[in-house]
C-alpha positions as CSV (number, residue, x, y, z in Angstrom):
1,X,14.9,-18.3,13.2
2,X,15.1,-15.1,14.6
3,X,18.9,-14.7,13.1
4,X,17.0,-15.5,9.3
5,X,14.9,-12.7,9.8
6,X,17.3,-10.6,10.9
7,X,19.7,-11.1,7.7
8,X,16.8,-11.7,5.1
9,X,15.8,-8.0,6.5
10,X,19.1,-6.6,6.0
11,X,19.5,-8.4,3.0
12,X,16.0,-6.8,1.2
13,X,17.1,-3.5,2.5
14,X,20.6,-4.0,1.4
15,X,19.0,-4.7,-2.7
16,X,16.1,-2.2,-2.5
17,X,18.8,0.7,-2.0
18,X,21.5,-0.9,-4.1
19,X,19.5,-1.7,-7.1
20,X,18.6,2.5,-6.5
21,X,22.3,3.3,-5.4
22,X,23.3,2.4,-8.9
23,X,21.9,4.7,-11.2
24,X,22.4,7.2,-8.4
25,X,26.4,6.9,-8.0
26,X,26.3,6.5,-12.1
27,X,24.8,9.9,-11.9
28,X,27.0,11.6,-9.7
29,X,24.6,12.3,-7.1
30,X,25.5,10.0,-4.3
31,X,24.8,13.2,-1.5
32,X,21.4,13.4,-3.1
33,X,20.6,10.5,-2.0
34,X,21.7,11.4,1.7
35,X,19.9,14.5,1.2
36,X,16.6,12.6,0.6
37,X,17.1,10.1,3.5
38,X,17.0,12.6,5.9
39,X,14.6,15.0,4.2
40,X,11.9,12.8,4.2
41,X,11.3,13.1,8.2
42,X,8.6,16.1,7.6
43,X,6.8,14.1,5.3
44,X,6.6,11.1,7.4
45,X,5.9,13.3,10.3
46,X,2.6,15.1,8.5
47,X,1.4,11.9,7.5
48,X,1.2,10.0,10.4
49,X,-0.5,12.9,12.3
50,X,-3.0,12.7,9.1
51,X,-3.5,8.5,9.4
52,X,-2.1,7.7,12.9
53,X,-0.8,4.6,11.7
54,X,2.7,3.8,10.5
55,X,2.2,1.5,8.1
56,X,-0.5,4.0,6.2
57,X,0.6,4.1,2.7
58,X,0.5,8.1,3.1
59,X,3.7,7.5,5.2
60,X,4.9,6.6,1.8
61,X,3.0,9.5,0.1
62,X,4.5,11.6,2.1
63,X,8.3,10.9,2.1
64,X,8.0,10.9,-1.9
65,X,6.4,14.1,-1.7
66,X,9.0,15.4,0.5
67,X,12.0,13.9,-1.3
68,X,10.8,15.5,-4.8
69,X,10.7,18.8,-3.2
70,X,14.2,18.5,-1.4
71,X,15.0,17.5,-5.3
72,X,13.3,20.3,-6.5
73,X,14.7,22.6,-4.2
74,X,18.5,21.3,-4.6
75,X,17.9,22.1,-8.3
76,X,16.6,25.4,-8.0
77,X,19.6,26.4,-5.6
78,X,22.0,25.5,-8.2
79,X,20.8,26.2,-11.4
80,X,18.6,29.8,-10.6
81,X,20.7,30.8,-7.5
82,X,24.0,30.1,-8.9
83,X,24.8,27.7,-5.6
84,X,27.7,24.7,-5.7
85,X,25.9,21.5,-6.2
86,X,27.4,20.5,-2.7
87,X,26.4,23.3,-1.2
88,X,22.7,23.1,-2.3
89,X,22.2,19.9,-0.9
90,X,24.0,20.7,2.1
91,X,21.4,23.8,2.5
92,X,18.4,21.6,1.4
93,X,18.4,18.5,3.3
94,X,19.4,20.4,6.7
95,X,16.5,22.6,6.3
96,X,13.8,20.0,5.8
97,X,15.5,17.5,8.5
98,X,16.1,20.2,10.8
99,X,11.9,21.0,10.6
100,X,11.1,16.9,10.5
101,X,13.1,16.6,14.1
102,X,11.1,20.2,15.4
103,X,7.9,18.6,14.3
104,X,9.2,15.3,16.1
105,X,10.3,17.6,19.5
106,X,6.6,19.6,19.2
107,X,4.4,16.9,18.7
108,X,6.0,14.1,20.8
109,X,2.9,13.1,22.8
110,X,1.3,13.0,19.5
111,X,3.7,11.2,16.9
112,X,4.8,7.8,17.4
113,X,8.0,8.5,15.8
114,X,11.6,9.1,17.5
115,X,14.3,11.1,15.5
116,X,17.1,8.3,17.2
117,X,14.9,5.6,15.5
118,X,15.2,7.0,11.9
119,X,18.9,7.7,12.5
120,X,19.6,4.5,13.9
121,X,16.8,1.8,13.7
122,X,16.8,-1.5,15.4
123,X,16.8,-4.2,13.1
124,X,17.4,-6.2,16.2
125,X,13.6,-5.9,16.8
126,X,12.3,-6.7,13.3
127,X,11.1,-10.5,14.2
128,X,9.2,-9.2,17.2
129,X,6.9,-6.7,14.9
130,X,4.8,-9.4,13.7
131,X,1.9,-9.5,11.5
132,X,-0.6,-11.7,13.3
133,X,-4.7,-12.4,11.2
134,X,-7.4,-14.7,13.1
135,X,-4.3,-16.4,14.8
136,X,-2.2,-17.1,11.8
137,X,1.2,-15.7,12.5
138,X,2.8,-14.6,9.1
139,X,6.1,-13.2,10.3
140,X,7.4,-9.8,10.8
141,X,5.6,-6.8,9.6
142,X,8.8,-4.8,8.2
143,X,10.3,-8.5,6.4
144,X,7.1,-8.2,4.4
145,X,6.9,-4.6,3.9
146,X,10.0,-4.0,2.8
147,X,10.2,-7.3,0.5
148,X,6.7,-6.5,-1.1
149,X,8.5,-2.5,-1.8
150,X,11.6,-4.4,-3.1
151,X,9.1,-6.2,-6.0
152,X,7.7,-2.9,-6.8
153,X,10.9,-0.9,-7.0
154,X,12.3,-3.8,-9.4
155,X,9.2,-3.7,-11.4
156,X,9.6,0.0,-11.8
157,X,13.0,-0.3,-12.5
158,X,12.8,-3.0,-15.2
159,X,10.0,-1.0,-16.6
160,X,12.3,2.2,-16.7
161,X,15.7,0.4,-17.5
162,X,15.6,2.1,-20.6
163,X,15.5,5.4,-20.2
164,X,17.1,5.5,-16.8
165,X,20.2,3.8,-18.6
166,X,20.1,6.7,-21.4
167,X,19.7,9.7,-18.8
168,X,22.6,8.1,-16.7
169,X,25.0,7.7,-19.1
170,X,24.4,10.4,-21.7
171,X,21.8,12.9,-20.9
172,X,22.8,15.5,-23.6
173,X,22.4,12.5,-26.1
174,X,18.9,11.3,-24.6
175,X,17.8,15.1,-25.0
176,X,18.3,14.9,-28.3
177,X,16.7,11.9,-28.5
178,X,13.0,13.6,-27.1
179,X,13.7,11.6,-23.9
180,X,12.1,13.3,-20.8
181,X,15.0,13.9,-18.5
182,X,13.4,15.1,-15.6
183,X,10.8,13.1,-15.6
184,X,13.1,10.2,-14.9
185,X,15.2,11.8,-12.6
186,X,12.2,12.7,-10.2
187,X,10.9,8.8,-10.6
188,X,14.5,7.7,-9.8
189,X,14.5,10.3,-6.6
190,X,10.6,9.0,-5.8
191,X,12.0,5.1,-5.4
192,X,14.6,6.9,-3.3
193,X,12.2,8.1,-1.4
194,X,9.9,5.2,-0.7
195,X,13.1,2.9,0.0
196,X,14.2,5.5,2.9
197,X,10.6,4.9,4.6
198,X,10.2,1.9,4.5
199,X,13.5,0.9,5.3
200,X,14.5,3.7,8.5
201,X,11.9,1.9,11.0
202,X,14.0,-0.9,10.8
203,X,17.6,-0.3,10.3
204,X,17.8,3.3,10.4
205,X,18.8,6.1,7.6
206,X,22.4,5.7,8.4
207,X,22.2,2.7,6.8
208,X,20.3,3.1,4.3
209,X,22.5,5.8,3.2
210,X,25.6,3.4,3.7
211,X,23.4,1.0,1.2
212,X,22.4,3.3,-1.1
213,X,26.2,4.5,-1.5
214,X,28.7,1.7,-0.6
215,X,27.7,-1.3,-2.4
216,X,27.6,0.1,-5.8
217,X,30.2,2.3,-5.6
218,X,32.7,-1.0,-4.5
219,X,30.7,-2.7,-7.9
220,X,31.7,0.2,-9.7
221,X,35.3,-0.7,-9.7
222,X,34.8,-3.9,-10.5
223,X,32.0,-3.6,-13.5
224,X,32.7,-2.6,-17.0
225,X,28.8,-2.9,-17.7
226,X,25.5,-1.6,-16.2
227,X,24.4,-5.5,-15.7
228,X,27.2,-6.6,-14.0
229,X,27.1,-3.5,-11.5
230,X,24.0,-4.3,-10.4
231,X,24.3,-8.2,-9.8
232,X,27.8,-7.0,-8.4
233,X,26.2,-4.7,-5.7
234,X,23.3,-7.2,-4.9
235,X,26.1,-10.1,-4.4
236,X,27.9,-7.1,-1.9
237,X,25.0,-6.2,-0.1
238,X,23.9,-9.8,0.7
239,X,27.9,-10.3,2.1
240,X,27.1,-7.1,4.4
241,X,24.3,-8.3,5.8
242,X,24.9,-11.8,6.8
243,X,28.8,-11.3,7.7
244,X,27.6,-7.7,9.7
245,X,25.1,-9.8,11.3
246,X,27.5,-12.4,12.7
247,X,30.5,-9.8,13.2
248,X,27.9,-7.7,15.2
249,X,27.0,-11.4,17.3
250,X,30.4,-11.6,17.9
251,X,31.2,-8.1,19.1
252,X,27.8,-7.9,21.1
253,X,27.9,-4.5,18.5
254,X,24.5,-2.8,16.7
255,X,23.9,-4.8,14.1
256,X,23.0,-1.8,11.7
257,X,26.0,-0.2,11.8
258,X,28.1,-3.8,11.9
259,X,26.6,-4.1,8.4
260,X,27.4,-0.8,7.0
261,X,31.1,-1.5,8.5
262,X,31.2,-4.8,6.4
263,X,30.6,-3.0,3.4
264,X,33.1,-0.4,3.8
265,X,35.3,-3.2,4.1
266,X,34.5,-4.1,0.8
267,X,34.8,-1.0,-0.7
268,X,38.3,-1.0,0.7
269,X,39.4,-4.1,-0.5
270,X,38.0,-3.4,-4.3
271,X,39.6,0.1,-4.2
272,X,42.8,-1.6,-3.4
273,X,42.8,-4.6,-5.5
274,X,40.5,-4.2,-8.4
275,X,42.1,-4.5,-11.9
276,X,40.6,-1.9,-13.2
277,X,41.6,1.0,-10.8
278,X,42.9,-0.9,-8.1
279,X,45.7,0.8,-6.0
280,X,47.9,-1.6,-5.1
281,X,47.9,-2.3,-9.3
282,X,49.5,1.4,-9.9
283,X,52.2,1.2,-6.9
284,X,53.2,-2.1,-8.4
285,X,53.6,-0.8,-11.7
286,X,55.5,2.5,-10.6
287,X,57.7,0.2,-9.0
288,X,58.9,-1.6,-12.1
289,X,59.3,1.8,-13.6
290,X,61.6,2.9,-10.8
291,X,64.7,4.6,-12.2
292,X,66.8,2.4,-9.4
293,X,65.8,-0.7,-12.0
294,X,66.6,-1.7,-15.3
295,X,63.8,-0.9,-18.0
């Protein structure tokens, strides 16, 4: 049972950040999202010295608030202070991780937080976190947290497919259209935001980053529609999560980073065999070209 828990974990966190991770990679701003994963460590930090209680929803104020302003700030640097978008958000999110991990180091005998367990997380540990009323055991805490923020983010999404799907694809032609650009973009960087909390207790922001990027970007090369990237990516992210759990059994390995492994694996294998822009496809083709062979 344990194991079920384990992989249904993976698995919610795996299509919370995907579902996110494609309208991010569509946009170009894949290191944005790495940005806000780590950025959001102040926030969390504040709000748990304001609540004392990590599962407060201010922990979830808080990293939103945070991740809008690492947004805001990555936009300012580029447009007003003429920076490289790559630049900016190198600048940005070291700035606001570097102060979450001082607050972490200042306040350590206050804040039930360690900077190795929103790096790394333990989703090992998930089915012993349980949630546990008048003697009625209803399973682990993070399972249902971070399946109840999964339901939301969908909501939201299906709510904002519209617009997201203009401002992703052509944002010059849903300006003209009146549609609120930035408005979108900072709802789309809020989900972010709440995914990255709720997630980094339990399998760390490396991962989450490795979610929010990997999965869609392998869909990517597969997908000639926005539809079939996102079931693409969900499909992806459930094979990471169940094969990294057992790879990581097998390897006595951390199960985390077993499942990120399992994606890149799948990114390799559609960047190599896709039929859209699939490596192997081109050196095949050059080869019939070859000017040692008839044309």
């Amino acid at each position: 049972m344990d194991a079920v828990f384990i992989i249904l974990t993976g698995t919610l966190v795996a299509w919370l950040c995907g579902i996110l991770g494609v309208f991010i990679v569509l946009r170009k701003l894949s290191m944005l999202g790495d940005a806000i994963s780590h950025a959001v460590l102040p926030g969390i930090v504040i709000a748990y010295l304001i609540s004392g209680d990590r599962s407060s929803p201010l922990l979830f104020m808080g990293a939103a608030l945070f991740g809008v302003a690492v947004t805001v700030l990555i936009e300012f640097l580029n447009k007003k202070a003429a920076m490289q978008s790559d630049a900016s958000v190198g600048t940005s999110f070291t700035l606001f991780f570097s102060i979450g991990i001082i607050l972490v180091s200042l306040l350590a005998s206050r804040v039930d937080i360690d900077a190795d367990c929103v790096l790394h997380g333990e989703i090992g540990l998930v089915p012993f976190d349980r949630i546990v009323t008048n003697g009625i055991d209803f399973g682990p805490r993070q399972l249902w947290i971070i399946g109840v923020s999964f339901i939301v983010v969908t909501i939201v999404l299906i709510w904002a497919y519209k617009g997201l799907y203009l401002t992703s694809f052509n944002s010059e032609f849903a300006a003209s259209l009146g549609v609120g650009i930035a408005g979108w973009h900072y709802l789309l960087m809020s989900s972010v935001s709440l995914a990255t909390v709720v997630s980094f207790e339990a399998v760390g922001a490396i991962l989450v980053v490795g979610f929010l990027v990997i999965p869609p970007a392998s869909a990517w090369l597969w997908s000639r529609r926005l539809n079939e990237m996102i079931v693409l990516t969900l499909i992806m992210g459930l094979v990471s999560s169940v094969c990294g759990y057992y790879l990581a059994v097998l390897l006595d390995s951390s199960i985390a980073a077993t499942m990120c492994v399992v994606a890149l694996i799948q990114f390799v294998i559609s960047f190599l065999i896709n039929p859209r822009h699939g490596v192997l496809k081109r050196w095949i083709y050059k080869a019939h070209l070859s000017p040692h062979k008839p044309i």
